[in-house]
C-alpha positions as CSV (number, residue, x, y, z in Angstrom):
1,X,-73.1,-10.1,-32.2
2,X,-70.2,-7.8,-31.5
3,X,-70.8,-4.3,-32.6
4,X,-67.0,-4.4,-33.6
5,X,-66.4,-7.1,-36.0
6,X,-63.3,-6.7,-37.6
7,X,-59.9,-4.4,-36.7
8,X,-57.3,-4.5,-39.4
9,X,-54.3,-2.5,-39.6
10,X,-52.1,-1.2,-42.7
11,X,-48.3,-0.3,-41.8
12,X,-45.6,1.6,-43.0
13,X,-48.3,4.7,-44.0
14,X,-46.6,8.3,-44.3
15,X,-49.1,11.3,-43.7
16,X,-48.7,14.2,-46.1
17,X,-50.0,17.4,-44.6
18,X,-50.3,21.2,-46.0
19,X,-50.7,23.6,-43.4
20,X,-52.9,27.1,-43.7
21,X,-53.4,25.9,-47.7
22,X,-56.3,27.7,-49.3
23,X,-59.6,26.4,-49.4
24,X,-59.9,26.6,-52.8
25,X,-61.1,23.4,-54.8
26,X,-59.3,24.3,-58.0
27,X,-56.0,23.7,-56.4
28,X,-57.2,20.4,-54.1
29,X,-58.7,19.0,-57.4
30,X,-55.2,19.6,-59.0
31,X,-52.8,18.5,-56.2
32,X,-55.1,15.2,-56.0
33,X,-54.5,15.4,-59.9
34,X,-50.8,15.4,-59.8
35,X,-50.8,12.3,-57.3
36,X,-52.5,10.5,-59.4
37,X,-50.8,11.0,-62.4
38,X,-47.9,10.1,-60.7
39,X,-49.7,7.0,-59.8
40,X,-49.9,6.9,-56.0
41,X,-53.3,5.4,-54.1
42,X,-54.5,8.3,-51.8
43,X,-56.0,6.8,-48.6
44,X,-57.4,8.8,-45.2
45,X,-57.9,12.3,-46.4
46,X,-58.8,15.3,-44.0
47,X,-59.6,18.7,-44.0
48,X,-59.6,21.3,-40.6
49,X,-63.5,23.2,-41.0
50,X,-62.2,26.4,-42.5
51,X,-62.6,29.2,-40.0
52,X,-60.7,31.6,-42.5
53,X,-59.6,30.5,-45.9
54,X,-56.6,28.8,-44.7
55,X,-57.7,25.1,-43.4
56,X,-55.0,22.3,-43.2
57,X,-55.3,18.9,-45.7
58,X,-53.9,16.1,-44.5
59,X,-53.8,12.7,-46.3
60,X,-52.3,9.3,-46.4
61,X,-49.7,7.6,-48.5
62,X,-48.2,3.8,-48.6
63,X,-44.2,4.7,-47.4
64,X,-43.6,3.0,-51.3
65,X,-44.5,6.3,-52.4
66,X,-41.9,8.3,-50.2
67,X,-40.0,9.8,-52.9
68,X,-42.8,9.9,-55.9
69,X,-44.5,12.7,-53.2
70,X,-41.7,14.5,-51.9
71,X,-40.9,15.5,-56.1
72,X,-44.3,16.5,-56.4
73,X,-44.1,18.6,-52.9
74,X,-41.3,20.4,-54.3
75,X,-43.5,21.3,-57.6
76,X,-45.7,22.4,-55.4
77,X,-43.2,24.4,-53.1
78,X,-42.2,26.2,-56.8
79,X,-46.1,26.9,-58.3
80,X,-47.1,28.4,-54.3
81,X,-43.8,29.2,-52.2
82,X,-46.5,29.8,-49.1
83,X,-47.4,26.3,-49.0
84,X,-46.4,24.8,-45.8
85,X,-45.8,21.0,-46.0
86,X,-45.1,18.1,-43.5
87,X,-44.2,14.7,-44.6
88,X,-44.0,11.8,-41.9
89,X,-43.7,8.5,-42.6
90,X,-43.6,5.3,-40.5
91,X,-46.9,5.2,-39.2
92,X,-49.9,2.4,-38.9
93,X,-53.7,3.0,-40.1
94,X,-55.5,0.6,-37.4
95,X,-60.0,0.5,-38.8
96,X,-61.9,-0.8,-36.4
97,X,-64.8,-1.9,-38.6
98,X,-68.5,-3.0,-38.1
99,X,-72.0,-2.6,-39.5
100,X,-73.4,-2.6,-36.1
101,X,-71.7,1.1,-35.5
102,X,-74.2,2.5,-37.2
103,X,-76.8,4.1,-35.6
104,X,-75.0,3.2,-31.8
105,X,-73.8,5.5,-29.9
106,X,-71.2,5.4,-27.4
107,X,-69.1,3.6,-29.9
108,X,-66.4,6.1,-30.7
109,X,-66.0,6.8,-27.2
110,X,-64.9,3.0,-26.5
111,X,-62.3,3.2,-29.1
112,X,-61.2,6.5,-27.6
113,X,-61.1,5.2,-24.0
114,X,-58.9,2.3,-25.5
115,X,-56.4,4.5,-27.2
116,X,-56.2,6.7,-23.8
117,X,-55.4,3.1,-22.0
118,X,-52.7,2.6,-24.5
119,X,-51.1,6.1,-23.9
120,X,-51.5,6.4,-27.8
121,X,-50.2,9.8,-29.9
122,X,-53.3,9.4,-32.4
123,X,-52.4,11.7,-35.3
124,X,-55.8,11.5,-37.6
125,X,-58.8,10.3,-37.4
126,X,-61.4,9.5,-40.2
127,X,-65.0,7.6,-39.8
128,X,-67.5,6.5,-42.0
129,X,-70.9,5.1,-40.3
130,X,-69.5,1.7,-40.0
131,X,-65.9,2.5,-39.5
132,X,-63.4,4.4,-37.6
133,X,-60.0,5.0,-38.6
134,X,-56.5,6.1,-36.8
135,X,-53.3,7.0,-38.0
136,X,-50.6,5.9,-34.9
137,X,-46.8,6.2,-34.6
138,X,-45.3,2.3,-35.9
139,X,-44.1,2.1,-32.2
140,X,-47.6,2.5,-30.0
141,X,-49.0,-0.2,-32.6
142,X,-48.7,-3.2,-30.4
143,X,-50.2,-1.2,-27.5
144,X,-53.2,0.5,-29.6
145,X,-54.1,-3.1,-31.0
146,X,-54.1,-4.9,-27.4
147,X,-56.5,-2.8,-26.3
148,X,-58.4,-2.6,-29.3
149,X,-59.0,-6.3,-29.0
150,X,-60.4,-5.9,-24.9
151,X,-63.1,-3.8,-26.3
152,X,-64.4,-6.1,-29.3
């Protein structure tokens, strides 16, 4: 049994950042709130440790949702002018997936040998025990994927 079982892959994904936001939960809680309400699905989220109280969030969006998060960016911009938000969009989410992951070691280091082969800008990463997730560039997709599928 292959410790990787599955890779799938979710395109046109735009990653939403705020750079030094506070690490306050109050105003997480009600950015998350106002994406909601406006009815757009949330998917990789990420968070820098906070060495001061200024970590960067960074999440993903489907590129549908383009416009319904640049309006509520520029709320934001107008409640807390020190915000400092990046919006890119045209990327892939490629999960590499499998209940064997957990507990092995040495996994993460395959997939990470196998993005290095395929000269891949990785822009986030976010795991679970079973799963390990990348945001690339639309362009290094082909790349990522064929060397994805040497290691499985």
């Amino acid at each position: 049994m292959s410790i990787i079982e599955n890779i799938s892959v979710v395109e046109d994904v735009t990653l939403v950042s705020l750079k030094d936001s506070p690490a306050d939960i109050g105003l997480i809680s009600s950015i998350f709130q106002m994406i909601a309400d406006a009815g757009i699905d949330v998917d990789m989220i990420s968070q820098t440790p906070h060495h001061s109280k200024m970590p960067d969030l960074s999440f993903t969006i489907s590129d549908d949702d383009f416009s319904k998060i640049l309006e509520i960016m520029a709320q934001l911009r107008q409640l807390n002018p020190d915000l400092k938000l990046t919006i890119q969009n045209g990327n892939c989410k490629i999960s590499v997936f499998g209940e064997g992951m957990k507990g092995t070691p040495g996994v993460a280091v395959k997939v990470f040998n196998a993005l290095n082969k395929a000269n891949a800008d990785i822009i986030m990463i976010t795991t679970s025990e079973v799963d390990i997730s990348m945001l690339v560039s639309k362009h290094d997709l082909d790349a990522v994927l064929e060397c994805l599928n040497e290691i499985q």
